[in-house]
KOLFITOR-274878 format. One record per residue: residue number from 0; residue in three letters; x, y, z of N, C-alpha, C, O in turn. Coordinates in Angstrom, 1 decimal. Atoms other than C-alpha are relative to their C-alpha. Example, Ala and Ser with C-alpha at 12.3 -4.5 7.8 and 13.67 -1.06 7.14 Angstrom:
BEGIN
@i:0&aa:ALA&nx:0.9&ny:-1.2&nz:0.0&cax:12.3&cay:-4.5&caz:7.8&cx:0.9&cy:1.2&cz:0.0&ox:1.9&oy:1.2&oz:0.7
@i:1&aa:SER&nx:-0.9&ny:-1.1&nz:0.0&cax:13.7&cay:-1.1&caz:7.1&cx:-0.8&cy:1.1&cz:0.8&ox:-0.3&oy:2.2&oz:0.9
This chain:
BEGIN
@i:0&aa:UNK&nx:0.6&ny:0.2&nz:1.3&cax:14.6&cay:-4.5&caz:9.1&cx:0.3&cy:1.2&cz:-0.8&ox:0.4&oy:2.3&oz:-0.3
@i:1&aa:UNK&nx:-0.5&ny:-1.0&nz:1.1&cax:15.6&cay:-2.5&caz:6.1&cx:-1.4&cy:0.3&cz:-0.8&ox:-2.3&oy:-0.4&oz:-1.3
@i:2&aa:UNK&nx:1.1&ny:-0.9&nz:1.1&cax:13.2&cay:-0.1&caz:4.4&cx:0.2&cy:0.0&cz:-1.4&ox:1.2&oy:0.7&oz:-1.8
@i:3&aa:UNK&nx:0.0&ny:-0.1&nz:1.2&cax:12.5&cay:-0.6&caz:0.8&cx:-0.3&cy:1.5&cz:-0.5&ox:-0.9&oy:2.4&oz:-0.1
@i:4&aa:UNK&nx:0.1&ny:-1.5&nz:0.8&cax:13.0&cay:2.3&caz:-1.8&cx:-1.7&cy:-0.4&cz:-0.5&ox:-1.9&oy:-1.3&oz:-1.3
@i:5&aa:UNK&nx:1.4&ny:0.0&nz:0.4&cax:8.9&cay:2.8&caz:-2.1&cx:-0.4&cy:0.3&cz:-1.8&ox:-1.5&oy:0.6&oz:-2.2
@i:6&aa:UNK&nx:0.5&ny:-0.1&nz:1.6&cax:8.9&cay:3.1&caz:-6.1&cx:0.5&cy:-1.4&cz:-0.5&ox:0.1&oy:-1.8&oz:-1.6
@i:7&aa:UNK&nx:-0.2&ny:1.4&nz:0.6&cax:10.3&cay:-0.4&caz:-6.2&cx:-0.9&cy:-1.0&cz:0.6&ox:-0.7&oy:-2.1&oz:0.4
@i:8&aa:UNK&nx:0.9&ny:1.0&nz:-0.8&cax:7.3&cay:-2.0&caz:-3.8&cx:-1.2&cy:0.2&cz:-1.3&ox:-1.5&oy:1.3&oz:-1.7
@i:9&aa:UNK&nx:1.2&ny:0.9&nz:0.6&cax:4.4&cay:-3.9&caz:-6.1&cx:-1.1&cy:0.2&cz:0.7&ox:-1.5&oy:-0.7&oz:1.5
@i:10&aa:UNK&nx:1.1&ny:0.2&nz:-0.9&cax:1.4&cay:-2.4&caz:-4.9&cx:-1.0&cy:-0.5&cz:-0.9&ox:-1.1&oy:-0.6&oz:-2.1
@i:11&aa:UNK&nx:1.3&ny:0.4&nz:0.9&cax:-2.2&cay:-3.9&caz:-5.3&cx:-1.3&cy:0.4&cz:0.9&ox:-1.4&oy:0.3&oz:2.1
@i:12&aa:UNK&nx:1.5&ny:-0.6&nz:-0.3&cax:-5.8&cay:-2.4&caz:-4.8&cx:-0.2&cy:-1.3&cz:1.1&ox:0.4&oy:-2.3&oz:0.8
@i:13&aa:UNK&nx:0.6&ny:0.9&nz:-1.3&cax:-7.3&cay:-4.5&caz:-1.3&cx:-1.2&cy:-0.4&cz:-0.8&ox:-1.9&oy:0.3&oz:-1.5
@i:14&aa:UNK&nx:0.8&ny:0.8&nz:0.7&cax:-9.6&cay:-6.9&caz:-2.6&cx:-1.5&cy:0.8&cz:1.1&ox:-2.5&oy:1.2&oz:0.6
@i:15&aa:UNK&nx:1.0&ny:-1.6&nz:-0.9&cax:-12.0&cay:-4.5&caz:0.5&cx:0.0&cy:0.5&cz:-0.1&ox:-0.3&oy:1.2&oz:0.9
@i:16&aa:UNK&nx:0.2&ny:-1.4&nz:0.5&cax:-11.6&cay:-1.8&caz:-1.3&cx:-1.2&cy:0.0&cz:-0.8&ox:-1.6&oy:-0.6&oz:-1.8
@i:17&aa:UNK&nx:1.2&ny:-0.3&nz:0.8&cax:-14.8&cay:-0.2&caz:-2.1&cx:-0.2&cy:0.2&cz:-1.7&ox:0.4&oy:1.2&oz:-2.2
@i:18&aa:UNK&nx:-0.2&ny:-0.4&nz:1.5&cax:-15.5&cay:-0.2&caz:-6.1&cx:-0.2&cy:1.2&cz:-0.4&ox:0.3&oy:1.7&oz:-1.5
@i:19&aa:UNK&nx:0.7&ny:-1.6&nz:0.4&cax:-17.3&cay:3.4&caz:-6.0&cx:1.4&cy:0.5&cz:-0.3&ox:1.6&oy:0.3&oz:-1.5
@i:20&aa:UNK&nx:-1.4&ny:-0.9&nz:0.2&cax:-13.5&cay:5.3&caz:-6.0&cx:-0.1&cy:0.5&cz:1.5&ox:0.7&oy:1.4&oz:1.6
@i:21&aa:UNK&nx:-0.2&ny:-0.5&nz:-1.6&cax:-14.0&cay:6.1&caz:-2.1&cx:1.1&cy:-0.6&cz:0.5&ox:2.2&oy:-0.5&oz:-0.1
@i:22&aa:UNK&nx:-1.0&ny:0.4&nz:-0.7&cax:-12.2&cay:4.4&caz:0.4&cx:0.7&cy:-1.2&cz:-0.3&ox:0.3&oy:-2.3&oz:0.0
@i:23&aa:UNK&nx:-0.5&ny:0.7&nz:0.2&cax:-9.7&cay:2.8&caz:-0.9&cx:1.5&cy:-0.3&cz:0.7&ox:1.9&oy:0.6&oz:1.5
@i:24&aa:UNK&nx:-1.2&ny:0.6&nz:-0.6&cax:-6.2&cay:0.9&caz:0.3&cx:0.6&cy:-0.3&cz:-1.0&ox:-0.1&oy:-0.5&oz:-1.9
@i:25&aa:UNK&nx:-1.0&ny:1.0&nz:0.5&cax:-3.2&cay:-0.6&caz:-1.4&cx:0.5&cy:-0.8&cz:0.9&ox:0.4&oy:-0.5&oz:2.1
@i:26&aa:UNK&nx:-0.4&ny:0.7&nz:-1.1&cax:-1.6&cay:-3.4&caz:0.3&cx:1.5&cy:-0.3&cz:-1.2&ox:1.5&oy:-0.2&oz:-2.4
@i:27&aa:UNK&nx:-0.9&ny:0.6&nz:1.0&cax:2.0&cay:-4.7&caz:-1.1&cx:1.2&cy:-1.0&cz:1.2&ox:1.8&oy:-0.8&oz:2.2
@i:28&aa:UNK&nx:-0.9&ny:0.5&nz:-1.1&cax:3.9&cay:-7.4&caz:0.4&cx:1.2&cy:0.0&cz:0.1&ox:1.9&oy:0.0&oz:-0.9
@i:29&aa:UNK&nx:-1.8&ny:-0.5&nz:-0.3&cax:7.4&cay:-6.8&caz:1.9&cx:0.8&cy:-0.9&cz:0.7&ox:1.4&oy:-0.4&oz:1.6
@i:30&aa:UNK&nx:-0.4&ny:1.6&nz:-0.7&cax:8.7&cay:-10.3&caz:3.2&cx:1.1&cy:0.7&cz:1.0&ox:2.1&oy:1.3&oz:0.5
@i:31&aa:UNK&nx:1.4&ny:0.7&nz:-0.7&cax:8.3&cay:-10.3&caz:6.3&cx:-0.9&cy:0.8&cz:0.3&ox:-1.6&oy:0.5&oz:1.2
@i:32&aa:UNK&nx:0.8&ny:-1.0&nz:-0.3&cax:6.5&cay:-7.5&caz:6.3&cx:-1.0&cy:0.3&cz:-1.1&ox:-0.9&oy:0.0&oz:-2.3
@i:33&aa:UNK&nx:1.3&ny:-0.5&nz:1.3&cax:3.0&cay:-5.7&caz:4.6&cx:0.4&cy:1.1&cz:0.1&ox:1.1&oy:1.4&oz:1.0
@i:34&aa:UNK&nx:-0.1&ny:-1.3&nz:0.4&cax:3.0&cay:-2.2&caz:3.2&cx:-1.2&cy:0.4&cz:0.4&ox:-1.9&oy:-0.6&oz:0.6
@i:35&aa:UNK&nx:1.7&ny:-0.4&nz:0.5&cax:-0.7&cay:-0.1&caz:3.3&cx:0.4&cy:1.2&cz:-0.1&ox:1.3&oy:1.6&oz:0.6
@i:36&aa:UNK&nx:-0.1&ny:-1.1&nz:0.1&cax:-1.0&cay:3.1&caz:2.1&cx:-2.1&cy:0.8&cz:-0.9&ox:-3.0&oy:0.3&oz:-1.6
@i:37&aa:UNK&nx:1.1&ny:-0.6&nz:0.8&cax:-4.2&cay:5.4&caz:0.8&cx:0.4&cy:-0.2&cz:-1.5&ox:1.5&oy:0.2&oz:-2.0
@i:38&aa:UNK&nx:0.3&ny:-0.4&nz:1.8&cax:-5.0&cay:4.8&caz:-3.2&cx:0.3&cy:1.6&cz:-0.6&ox:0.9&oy:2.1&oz:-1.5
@i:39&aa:UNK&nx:-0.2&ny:-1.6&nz:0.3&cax:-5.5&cay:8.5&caz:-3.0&cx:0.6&cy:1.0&cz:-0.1&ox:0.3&oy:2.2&oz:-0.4
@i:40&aa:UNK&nx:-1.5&ny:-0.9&nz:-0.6&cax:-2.4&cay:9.8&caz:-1.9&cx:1.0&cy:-1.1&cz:-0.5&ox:1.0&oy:-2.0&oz:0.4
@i:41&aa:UNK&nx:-0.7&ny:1.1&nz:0.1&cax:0.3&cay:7.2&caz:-3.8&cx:1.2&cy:0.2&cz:0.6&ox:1.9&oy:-0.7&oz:1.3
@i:42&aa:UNK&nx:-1.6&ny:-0.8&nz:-0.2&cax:3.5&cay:9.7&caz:-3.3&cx:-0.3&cy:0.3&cz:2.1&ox:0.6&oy:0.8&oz:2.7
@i:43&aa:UNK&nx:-0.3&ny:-0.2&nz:-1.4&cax:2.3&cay:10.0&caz:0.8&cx:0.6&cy:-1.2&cz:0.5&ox:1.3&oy:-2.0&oz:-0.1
@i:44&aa:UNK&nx:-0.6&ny:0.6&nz:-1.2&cax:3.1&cay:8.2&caz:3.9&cx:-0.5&cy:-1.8&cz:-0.4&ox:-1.6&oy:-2.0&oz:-1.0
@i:45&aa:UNK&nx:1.0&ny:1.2&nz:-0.4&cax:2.4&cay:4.3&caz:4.2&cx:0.5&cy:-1.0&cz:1.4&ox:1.6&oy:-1.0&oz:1.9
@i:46&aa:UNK&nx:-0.3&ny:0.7&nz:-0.8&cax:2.4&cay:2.2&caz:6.6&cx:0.6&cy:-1.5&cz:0.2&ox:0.1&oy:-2.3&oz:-0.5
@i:47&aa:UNK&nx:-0.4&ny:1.1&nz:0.3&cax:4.7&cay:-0.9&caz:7.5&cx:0.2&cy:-0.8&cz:1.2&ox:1.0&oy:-0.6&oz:2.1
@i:48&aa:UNK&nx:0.3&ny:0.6&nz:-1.5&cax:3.4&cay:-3.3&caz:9.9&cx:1.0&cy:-1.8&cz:-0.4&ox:1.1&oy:-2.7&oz:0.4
């Protein structure tokens, strides 16, 4: 599986992300694969399950 350049992935707020600004997620999809990363950190690590 080839790794996307992460400034060209489409992320979106997790619809279970808390509204306060706490704990939040992005999710972005990556056919065939999902992306997840912290909201609060955009430039760290994410994960690709």
């Amino acid at each position: 599986m080839s790794v996307p350049n992460p400034h060209d992935i489409q992320w979106r707020k997790s619809s279970r992300s808390g509204g306060q600004g706490g704990d939040c997620v992005e999710v972005a999809a990556l056919t065939p694969a999902i992306a997840v990363r912290d909201s609060k950190n955009p430039t760290g690590p994410h994960l690709t399950l």
